[in-house]
LONUVEX-523654 format. One record per residue (C-alpha): x, z, y. Coordinates in steps of 0.25 Angstrom, whole numbers, m for minus. Each point is the difference from the previous one (the first is absolute). Last residue first. Layout:
% residues N
REC,east,up,north
REC,X,Z,Y
...
% end
This chain:
% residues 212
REC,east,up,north
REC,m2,52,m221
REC,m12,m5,m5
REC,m3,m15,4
REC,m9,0,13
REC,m13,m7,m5
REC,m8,11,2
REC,6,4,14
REC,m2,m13,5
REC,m16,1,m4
REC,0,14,8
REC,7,m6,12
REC,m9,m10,1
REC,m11,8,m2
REC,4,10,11
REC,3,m14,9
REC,m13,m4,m1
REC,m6,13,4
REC,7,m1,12
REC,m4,m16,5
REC,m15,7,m5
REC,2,11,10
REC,6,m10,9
REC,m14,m7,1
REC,m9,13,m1
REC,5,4,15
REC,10,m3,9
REC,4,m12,10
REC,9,6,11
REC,m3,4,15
REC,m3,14,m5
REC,17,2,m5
REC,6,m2,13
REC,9,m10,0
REC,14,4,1
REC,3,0,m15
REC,m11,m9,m6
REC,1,10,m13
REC,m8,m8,m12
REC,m16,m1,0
REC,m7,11,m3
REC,m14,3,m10
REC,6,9,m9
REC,m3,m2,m14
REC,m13,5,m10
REC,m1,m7,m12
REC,m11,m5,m9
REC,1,m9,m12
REC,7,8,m9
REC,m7,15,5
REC,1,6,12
REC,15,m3,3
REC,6,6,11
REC,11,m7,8
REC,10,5,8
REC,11,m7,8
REC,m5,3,13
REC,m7,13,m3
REC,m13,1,m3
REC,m11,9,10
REC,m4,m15,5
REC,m6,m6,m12
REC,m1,m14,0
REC,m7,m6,m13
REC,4,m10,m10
REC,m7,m7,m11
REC,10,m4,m12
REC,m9,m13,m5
REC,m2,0,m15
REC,m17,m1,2
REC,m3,m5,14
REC,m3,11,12
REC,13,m1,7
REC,m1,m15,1
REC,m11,m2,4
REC,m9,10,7
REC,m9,8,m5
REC,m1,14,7
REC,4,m3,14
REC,0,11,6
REC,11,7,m9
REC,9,m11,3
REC,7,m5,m10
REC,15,m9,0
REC,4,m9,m10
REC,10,1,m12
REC,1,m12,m9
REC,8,2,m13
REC,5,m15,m4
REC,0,m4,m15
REC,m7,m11,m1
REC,m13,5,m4
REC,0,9,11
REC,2,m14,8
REC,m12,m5,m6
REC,m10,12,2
REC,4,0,14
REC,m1,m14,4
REC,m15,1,m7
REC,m2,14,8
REC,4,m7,13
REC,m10,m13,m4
REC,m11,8,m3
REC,1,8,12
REC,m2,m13,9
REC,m14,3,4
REC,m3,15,m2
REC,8,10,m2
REC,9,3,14
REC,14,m4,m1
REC,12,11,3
REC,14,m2,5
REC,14,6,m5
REC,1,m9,m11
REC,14,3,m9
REC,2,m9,m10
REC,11,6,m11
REC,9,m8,m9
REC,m2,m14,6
REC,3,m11,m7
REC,m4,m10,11
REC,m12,m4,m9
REC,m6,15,2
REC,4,0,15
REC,m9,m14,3
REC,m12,7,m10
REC,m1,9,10
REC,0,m9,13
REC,m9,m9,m8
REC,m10,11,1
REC,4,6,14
REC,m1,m14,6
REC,m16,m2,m9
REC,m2,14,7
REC,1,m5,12
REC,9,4,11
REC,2,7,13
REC,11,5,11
REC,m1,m9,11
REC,13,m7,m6
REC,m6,m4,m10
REC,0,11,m13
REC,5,m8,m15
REC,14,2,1
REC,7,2,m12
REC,13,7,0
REC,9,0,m12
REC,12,11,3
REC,12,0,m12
REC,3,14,m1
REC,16,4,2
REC,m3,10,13
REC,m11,8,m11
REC,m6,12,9
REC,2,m4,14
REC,m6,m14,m4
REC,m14,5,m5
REC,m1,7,15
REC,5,m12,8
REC,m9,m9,m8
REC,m14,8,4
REC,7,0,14
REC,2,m18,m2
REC,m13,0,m5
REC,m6,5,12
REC,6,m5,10
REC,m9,m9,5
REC,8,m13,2
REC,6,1,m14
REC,6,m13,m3
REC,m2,m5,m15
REC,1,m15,4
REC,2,m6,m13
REC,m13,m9,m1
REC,m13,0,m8
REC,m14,m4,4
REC,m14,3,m1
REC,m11,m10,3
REC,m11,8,8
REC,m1,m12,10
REC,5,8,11
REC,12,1,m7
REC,2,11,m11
REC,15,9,m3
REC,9,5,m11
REC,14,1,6
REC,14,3,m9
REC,11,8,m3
REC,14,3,m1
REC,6,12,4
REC,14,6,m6
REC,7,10,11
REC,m4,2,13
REC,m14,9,2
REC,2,12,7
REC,10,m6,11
REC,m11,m12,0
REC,5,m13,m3
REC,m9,m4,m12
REC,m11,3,10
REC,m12,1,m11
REC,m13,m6,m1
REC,m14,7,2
REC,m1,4,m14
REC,1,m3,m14
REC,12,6,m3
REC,7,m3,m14
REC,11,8,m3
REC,12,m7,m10
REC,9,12,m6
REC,15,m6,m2
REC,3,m4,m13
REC,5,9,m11
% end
């Protein structure tokens, strides 16, 4: 069996991070002042983000083969169109699971996420994103097939509540920064998804285990 391939469609991931190291490859989806988008191979995460969201999935499967797609600028933004073709990046990059830790309002551009959804479904990907309860709505948690995850602080690190098959409940930390005070980290729906995903993962995995 190959190695499990997980696609995040983030902010980037520090492929050198005590969290992170092992298999990453990856790419960059971003728009010039002209609105043209462009492709490169520079995944750095200058943020952060993507690399704690990376850090959590890491911690559960060392062996998985990371594909980071950075589709946030280094202020922290992104288009729709980014998050689209970011999406549909991950699927052509054979991706098993897609993890999207981010949120995009309906409204202009939503056609294109829940197109870029819809296809890599089609492929064979399972997307999990993260849902806020605020914001009722939102792609990708809200699109049919997509696993939408909430964070829900009375859980446990490493449990996870399913609500029904698309809907899970997950804590919402990061991984253990040792020393550092644990408020000074990212938290919140994002891991939760990042936590979530691995509970699928583990259930695909256990599936497709041969029978002892």
């Amino acid at each position: 069996m190959r190695p499990l391939r997980i696609g995040i469609v983030d902010t980037g991931v520090n492929a050198w991070h005590s969290h992170v190291r092992g298999t990453v490859d990856g790419c960059r989806i971003y728009a010039t002042a002209d609105g043209v988008v462009h492709e490169d191979d520079d995944f750095r995460d200058v943020i952060g983000h993507g690399t704690a969201v990376a850090g959590v999935i890491r911690s559960a499967f060392p062996d998985a083969a990371i594909y980071a797609v950075r589709v946030f600028g280094d202020e922290g933004t992104t288009w729709p169109s980014l998050v689209a073709r970011g999406i549909l990046r991950a699927a052509g990059a054979d991706c098993d699971f897609v993890n999207l830790s981010l949120a995009v309002p309906p409204g202009p551009g939503a056609q294109a996420v829940a197109a870029a959804c819809s296809a890599a479904l089609d492929a064979g990907c399972v997307i999990v994103a993260s849902a806020h309860p605020d914001r009722p709505g939102w792609l990708p948690a809200s699109l049919p097939g997509v696993h939408a995850v909430t964070a829900d602080v009375s859980l446990a690190a490493e449990d996870v509540r399913e609500c029904d098959d698309l809907h899970l409940k997950a804590c919402g930390a990061p991984r253990d920064l040792g020393s550092w005070p644990g408020a000074s980290n990212l938290n919140g729906h994002s891991f939760a998804c990042a936590r979530a995903l691995v509970h699928l993962a583990r259930r695909r995995l256990e599936t497709l285990s041969p029978s002892a």
